[in-house]
SEPALO-334765 format. One line per 2 residues: number of its first residue (from 1); their letters; for each residue x, y, z of C-alpha. Coordinates in Angstrom, 3 decimals, always signed. Example, Ala and Ser with C-alpha at 12.3 -4.5 7.8 and 13.67 -1.06 7.14 Angstrom:
REM SEPALO-334765
1) as) +12.300/-4.500/+7.800  +13.670/-1.060/+7.140
//
This chain:
REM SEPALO-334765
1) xx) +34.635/+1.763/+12.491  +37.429/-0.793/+13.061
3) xx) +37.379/-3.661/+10.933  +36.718/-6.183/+14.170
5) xx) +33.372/-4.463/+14.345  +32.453/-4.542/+11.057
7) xx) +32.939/-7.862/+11.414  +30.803/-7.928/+14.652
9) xx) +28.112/-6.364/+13.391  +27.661/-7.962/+9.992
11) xx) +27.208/-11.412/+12.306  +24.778/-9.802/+14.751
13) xx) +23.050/-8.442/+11.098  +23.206/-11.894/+10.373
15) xx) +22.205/-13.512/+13.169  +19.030/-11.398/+13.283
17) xx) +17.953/-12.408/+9.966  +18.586/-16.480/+10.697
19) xx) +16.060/-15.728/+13.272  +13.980/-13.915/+11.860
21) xx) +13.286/-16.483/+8.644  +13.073/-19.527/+11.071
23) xx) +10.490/-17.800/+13.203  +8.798/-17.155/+9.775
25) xx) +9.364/-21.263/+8.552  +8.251/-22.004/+11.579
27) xx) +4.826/-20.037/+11.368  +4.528/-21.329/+8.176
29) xx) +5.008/-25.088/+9.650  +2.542/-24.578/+12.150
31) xx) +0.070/-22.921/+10.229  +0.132/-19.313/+8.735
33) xx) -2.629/-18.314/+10.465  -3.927/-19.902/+13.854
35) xx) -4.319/-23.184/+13.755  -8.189/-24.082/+15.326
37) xx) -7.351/-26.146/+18.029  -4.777/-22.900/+19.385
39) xx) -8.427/-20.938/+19.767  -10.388/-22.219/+23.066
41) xx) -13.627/-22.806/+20.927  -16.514/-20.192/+22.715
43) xx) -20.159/-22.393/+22.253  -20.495/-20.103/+19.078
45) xx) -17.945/-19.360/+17.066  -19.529/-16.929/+14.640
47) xx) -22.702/-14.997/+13.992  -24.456/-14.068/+10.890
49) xx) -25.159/-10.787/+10.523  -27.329/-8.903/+8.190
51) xx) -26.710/-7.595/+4.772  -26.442/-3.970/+5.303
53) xx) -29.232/-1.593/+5.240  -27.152/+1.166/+5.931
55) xx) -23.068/+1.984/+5.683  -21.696/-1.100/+5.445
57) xx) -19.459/-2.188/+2.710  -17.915/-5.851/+2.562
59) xx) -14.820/-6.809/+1.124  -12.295/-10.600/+0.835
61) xx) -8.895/-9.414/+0.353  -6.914/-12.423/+1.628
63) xx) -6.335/-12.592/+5.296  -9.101/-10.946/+6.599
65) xx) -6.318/-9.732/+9.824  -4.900/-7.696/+7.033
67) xx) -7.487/-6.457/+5.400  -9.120/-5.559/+8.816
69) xx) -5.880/-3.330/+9.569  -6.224/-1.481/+5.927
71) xx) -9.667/-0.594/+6.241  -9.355/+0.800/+9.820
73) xx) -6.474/+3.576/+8.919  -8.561/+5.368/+7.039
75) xx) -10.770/+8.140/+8.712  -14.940/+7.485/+8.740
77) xx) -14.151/+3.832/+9.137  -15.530/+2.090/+12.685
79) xx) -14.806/-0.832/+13.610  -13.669/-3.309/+10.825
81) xx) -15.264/-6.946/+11.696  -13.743/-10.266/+10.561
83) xx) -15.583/-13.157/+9.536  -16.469/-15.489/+6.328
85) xx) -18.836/-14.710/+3.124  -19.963/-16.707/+0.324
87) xx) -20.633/-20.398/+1.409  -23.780/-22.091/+1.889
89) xx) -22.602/-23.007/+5.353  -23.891/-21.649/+8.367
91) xx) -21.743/-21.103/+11.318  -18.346/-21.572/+9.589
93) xx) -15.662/-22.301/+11.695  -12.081/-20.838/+10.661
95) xx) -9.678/-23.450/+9.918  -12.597/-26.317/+9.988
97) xx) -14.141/-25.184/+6.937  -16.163/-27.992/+5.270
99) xx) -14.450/-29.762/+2.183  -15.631/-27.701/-1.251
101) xx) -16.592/-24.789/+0.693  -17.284/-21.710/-1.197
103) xx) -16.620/-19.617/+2.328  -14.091/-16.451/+1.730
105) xx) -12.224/-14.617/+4.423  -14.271/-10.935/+4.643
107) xx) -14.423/-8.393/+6.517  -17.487/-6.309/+7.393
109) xx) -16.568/-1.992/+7.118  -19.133/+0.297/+8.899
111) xx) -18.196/+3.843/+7.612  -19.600/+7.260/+7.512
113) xx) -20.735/+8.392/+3.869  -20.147/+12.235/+5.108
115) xx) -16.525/+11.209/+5.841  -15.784/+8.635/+3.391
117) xx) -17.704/+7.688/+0.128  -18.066/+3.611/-1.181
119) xx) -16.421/+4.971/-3.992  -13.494/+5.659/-1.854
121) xx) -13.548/+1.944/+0.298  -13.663/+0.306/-3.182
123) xx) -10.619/+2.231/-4.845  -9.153/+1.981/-1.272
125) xx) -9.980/-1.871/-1.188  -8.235/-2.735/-5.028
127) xx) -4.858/-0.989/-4.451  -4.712/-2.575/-1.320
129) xx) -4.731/-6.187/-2.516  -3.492/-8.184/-5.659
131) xx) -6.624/-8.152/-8.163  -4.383/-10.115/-10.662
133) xx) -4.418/-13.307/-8.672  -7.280/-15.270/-9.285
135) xx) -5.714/-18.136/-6.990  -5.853/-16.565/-3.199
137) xx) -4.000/-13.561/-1.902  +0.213/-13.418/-1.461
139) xx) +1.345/-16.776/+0.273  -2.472/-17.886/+1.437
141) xx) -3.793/-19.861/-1.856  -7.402/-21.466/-2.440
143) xx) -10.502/-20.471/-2.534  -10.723/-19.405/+1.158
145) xx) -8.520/-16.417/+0.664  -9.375/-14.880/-3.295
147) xx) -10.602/-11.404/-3.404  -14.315/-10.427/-3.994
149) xx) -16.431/-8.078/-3.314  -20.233/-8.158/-1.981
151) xx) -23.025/-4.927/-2.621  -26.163/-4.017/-0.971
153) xx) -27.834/-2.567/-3.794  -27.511/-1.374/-7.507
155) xx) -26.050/+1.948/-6.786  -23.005/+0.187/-5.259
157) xx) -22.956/-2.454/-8.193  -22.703/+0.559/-10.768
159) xx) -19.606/+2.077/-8.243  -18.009/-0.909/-8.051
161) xx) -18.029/-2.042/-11.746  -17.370/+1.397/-12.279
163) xx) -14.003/+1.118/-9.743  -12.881/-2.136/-11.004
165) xx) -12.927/-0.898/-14.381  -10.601/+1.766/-13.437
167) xx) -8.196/-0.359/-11.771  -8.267/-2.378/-14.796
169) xx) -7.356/+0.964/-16.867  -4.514/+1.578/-14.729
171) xx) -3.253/-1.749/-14.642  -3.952/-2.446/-18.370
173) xx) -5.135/-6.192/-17.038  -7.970/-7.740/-16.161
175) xx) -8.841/-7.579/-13.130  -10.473/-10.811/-12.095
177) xx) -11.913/-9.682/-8.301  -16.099/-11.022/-8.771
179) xx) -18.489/-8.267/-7.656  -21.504/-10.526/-5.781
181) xx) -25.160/-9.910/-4.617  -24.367/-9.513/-0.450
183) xx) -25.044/-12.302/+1.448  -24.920/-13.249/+5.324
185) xx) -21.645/-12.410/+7.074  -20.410/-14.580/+9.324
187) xx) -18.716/-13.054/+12.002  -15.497/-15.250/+13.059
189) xx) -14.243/-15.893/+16.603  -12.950/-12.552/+19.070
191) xx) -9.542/-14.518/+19.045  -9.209/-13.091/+15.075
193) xx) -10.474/-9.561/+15.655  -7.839/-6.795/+15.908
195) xx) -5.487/-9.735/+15.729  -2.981/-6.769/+14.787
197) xx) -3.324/-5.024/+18.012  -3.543/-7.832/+20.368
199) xx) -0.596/-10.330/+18.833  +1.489/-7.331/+17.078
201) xx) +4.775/-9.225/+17.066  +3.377/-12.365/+14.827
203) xx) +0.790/-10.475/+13.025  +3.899/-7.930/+11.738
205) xx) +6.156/-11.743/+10.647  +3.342/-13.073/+9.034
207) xx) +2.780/-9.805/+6.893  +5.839/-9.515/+6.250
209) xx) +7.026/-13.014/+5.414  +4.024/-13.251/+3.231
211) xx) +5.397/-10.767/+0.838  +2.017/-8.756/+0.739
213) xx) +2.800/-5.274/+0.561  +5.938/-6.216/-1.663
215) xx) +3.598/-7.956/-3.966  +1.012/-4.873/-3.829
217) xx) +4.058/-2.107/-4.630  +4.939/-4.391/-7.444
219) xx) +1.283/-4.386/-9.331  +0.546/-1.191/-8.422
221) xx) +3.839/+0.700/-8.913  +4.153/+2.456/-5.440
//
């Protein structure tokens, strides 16, 4: 290669990553996730659901678009729902949460046990996200976006306690993820759901500039 298109290339490199961080700034600027008032508001914008009877397992991982994507690579998984768990609040609205609200970003994972065991979705689930952080998840911070997770019953307390305190053994820290009693899951707007799919260019920028699967190598070695 000549040295004029060394020189060529190494400003189209360049170029590429100017635009790439001022797309990213500029996400950032306008919100890192959807603003509310981008989402034509449907009469209801979420709907409680039950706490599961059967194979469902519920997770907060950060953004629940990324979590959703995690959870639905893995074989025996259906359809991973987004939504909001934990606040008193009914009807939560993302991005109009009420001040003080105690409202997480969860998803909801339907699985098969014959396929996949909760054991599995919970180890799955920890070295997935940053259990360390006891602040939010990556670039999202507050309340809205820390980890937890939510069980049906006392067998899936035991598994979980029993996962988290294997993460902690590998990590040799605490980690500081809360395992809950489940509570109503509040499904959030179809404008959020499979956000990866249907808006693939900003969902990859926003992963990306949010350092998340950096930060998740870095805690858990990979």
């Amino acid at each position: 290669m000549t040295r004029q298109r060394k020189i060529f290339w190494t400003i189209v490199t360049l170029a590429i990553l100017v635009g790439y961080f001022a797309l990213f700034f500029w996400m950032k600027s306008a919100g890192v996730h959807a603003k509310a008032e981008e989402i034509p508001a449907p009469e209801t914008q979420s709907e409680a659901l039950a706490p599961a009877d059967g194979a469902l397992a519920y997770f907060a991982g950060g953004c629940f678009w990324c979590v959703e994507k995690d959870f639905e690579k893995l074989d025996g998984v259906g359809d991973v729902i987004s939504g909001f768990m934990g606040g008193a609040e009914e009807n939560p609205v993302y991005g109009r949460l009420a001040p003080g609200s105690l409202h997480q970003e969860a998803v909801q994972v339907p699985y098969d046990p014959a396929i996949i065991s909760y054991r599995e979705l919970v180890d799955y689930f920890f070295r997935h996200i940053d259990p360390l952080d006891d602040g939010g998840q990556f670039c999202d911070r507050g309340h809205e976006y820390k980890t937890g997770i939510w069980v049906s019953n006392a067998e899936e307390r035991a598994i979980a306690e029993a996962a988290k305190t294997q993460a902690e053994s590998e990590l040799g820290e605490s980690v500081v993820t809360p395992i809950y009693d489940v509570v109503p899951f509040w499904q959030v707007a179809d404008y959020h759901q499979d956000f990866y799919k249907k808006n693939p260019v900003r969902y990859s920028t926003y992963r990306l500039g949010c350092g998340r699967d950096a930060r998740v190598n870095r805690v858990w070695g990979k």
